[in-house]
C-alpha positions in Angstrom: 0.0 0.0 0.0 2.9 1.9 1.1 4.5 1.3 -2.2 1.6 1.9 -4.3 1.4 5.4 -2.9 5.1 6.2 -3.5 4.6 5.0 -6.8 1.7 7.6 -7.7 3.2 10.7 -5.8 6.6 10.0 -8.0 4.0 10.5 -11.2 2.6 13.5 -10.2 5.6 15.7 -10.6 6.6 13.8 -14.0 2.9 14.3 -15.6 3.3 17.9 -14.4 6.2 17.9 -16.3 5.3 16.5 -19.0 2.3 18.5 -19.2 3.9 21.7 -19.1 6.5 20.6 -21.6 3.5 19.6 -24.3 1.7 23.0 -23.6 4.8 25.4 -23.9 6.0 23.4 -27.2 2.1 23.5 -28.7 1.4 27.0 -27.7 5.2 28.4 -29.1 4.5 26.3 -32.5 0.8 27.8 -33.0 2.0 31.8 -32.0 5.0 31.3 -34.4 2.8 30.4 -36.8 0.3 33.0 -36.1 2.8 35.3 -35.8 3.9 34.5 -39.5 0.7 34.8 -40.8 -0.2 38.5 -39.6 3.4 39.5 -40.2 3.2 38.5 -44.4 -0.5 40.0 -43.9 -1.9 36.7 -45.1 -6.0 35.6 -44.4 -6.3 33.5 -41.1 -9.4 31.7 -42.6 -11.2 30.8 -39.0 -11.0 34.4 -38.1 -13.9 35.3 -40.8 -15.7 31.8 -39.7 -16.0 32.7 -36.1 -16.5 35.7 -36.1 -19.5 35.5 -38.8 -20.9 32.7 -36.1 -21.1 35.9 -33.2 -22.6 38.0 -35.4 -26.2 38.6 -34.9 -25.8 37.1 -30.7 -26.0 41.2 -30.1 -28.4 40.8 -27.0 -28.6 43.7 -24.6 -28.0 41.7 -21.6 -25.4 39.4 -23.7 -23.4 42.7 -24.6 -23.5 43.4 -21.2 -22.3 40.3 -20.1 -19.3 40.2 -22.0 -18.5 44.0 -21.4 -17.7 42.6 -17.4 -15.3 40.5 -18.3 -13.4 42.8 -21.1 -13.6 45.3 -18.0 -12.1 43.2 -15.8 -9.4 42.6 -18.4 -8.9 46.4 -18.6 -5.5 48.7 -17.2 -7.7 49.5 -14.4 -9.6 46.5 -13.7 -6.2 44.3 -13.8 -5.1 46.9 -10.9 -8.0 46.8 -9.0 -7.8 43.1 -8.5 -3.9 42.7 -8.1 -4.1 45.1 -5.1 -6.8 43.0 -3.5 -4.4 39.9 -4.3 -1.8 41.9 -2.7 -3.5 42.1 0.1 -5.3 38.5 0.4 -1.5 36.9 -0.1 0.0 39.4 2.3 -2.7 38.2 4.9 -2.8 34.5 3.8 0.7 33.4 3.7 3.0 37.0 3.7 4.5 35.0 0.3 7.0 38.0 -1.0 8.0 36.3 -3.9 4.3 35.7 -5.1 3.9 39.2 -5.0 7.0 40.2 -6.9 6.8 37.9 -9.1 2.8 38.9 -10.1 3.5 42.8 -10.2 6.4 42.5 -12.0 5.2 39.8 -14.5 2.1 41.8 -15.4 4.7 44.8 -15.9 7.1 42.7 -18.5 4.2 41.1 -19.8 2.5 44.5 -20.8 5.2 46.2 -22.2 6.0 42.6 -24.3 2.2 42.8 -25.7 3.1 46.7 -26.8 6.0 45.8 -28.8 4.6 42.9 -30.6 1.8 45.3 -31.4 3.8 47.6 -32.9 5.9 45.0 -34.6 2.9 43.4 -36.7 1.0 46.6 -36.9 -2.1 44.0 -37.5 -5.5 46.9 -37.2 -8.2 46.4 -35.1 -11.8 44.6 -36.6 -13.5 47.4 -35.5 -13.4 51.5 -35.7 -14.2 54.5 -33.5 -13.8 54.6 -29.7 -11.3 51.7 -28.6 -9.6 50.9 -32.1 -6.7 53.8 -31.3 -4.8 51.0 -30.4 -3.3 48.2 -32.4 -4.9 44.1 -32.5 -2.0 41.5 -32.7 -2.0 39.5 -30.5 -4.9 39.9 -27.7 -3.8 42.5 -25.0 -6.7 41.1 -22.6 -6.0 37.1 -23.4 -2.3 37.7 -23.3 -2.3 39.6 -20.3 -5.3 38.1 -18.8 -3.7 34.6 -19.4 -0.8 35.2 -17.2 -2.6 37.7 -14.8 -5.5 35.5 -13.6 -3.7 32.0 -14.0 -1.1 32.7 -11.7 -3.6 33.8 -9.4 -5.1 30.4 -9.7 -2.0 28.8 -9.7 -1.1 30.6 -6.3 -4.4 29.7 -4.9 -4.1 26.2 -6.1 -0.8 26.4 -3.6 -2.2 27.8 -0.3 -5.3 25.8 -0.7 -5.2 22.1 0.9 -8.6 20.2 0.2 -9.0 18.7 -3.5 -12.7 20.0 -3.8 -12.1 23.8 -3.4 -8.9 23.2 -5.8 -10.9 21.7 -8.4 -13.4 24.2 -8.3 -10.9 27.4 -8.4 -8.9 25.6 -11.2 -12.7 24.9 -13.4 -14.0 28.6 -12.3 -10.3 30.2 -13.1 -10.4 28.5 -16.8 -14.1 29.7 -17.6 -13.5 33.0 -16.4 -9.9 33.4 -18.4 -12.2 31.5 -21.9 -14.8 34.9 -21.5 -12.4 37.2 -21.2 -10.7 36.3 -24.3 -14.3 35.5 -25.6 -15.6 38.9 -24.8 -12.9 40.4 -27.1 -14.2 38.6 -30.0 -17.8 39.1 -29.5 -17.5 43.0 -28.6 -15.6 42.7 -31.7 -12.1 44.0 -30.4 -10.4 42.0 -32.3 -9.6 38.9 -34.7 -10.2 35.3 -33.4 -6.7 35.0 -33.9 -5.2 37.8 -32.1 -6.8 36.0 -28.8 -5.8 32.4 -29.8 -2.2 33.5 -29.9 -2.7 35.8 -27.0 -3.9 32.7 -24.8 -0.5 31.1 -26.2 1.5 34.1 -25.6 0.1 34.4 -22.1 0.9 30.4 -21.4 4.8 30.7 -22.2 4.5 33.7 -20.0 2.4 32.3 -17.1 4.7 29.1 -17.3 8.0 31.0 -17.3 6.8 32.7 -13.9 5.6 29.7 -12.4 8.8 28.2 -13.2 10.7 31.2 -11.7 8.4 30.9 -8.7 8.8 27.2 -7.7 12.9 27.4 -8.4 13.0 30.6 -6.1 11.1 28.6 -3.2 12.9 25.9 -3.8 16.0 28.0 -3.5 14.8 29.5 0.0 13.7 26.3 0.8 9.8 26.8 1.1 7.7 23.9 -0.1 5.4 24.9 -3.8 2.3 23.1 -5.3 
C-alpha cells in the first residue's frame, strides 16, 4: 500500500512535467505560426468563420455580459484586482516572492504585448472609440492569461482540500475563456489575435511559475 502510494506521488511531478513541456511546445508552435501569418498580412481563414458565427448574438444583456469580463481585463480592472491579491497573499501566507513575481510579471508582460503590437502593426476589426490602439496578439488574453492564471495557480498552492482546488482551477479557466471570448464578440479583435494571445500568455504564465517554484525551492519553502 505503502508502495503503491510512493509509486503515484513520484508520477505527479513527472505528468506535471510533461504536461507543461507539451503545452509550452504546442502553444510556441501555433504563436510562431500566427505570428507568421499577420506579419506577411496573409487571411487567417477561422477568423472570418467565427466571427460570422457571433454575429447577430447582439443581446442587450449578452453585450452586457461580456463588457464585465473585457472590464475586468482592462488597465484599471487588472489593478484593482492585483491590489486586492496583494492584500489576500499578504494576509494569507505574507508570500513575497508571489507578490514580486505577479507585479512585476504583469509589468514585463505589458510592455511585451506593446512591442509585438507595434511590430505586426495588425488593425483592429472594429473602428471609433477603442480601435486607437493596435490588435496583434490579444492584450486582454495575453495579459489576462498570465494575470489571472497565476492567481489560480497561487491559490491552487495555499489551498489544501482537492474539492475547493478543483473548483478554483474549473471557475479560473471559464473566467480566463470569457475574457478572451468577450474580445471577440464585442468585436475587439480577430479570433486569432486571442488564440495567440492565450498562447503568448501560457509561455508567459509558465515561465513565472517556473521562476516561482525554483526561487522557493531555493529559499527552501515547499510549492504546489
Amino acid at each position: 500500500m505503502q508502495a503503491e502510494k510512493a509509486q503515484r506521488q513520484e508520477a505527479i511531478p513527472k505528468f506535471r512535467t510533461w504536461s507543461r513541456l507539451s503545452f509550452f511546445i504546442l502553444c510556441g508552435l501555433f504563436f510562431f505560426w500566427s505570428f507568421q501569418q499577420i506579419v506577411a498580412e496573409n487571411t487567417i481563414a477561422f477568423d472570418a468563420a467565427i466571427r460570422n458565427a457571433v454575429n447577430g448574438w447582439e443581446l442587450i444583456w449578452l453585450v452586457n455580459f461580456f463588457h464585465l469580463f473585457t472590464t475586468l481585463g482592462d488597465k484599471t480592472g487588472v489593478i484593482i484586482v492585483m491590489l486586492l491579491s496583494i492584500v489576500f497573499i499578504w494576509w494569507k501566507a505574507k508570500d513575497y516572492i508571489a507578490m514580486g513575481i505577479l507585479v512585476g510579471g504583469v509589468i514585463i508582460v505589458n510592455e511585451l504585448n506593446k512591442w509585438l503590437k507595434d511590430f505586426t502593426g495588425r488593425e483592429r476589426p472594429m473602428t471609433g472609440p477603442g480601435a486607437e490602439s493596435l490588435s496583434f496578439p490579444s492584450g486582454h488574453a495575453m495579459i489576462g492569461l498570465f494575470f489571472y492564471g497565476l492567481l489560480v495557480y497561487y491559490l491552487l498552492t495555499y489551498l489544501k482540500t482537492c474539492g475547493r482546488r478543483l473548483l478554483v482551477l474549473i471557475s479560473g479557466i471559464i473566467f480566463i475563456f470569457l475574457l478572451g471570448t468577450s474580445r471577440i464578440f464585442l468585436n475587439y479583435h480577430y479570433p486569432s489575435d486571442v488564440l495567440a494571445g492565450y498562447a503568448a500568455g501560457y509561455l508567459c504564465l509558465l515561465v513565472g511559475i517556473l521562476l516561482y517554484e525554483r526561487l522557493h525551492y531555493f529559499f527552501g519553502k515547499k510549492t504546489v
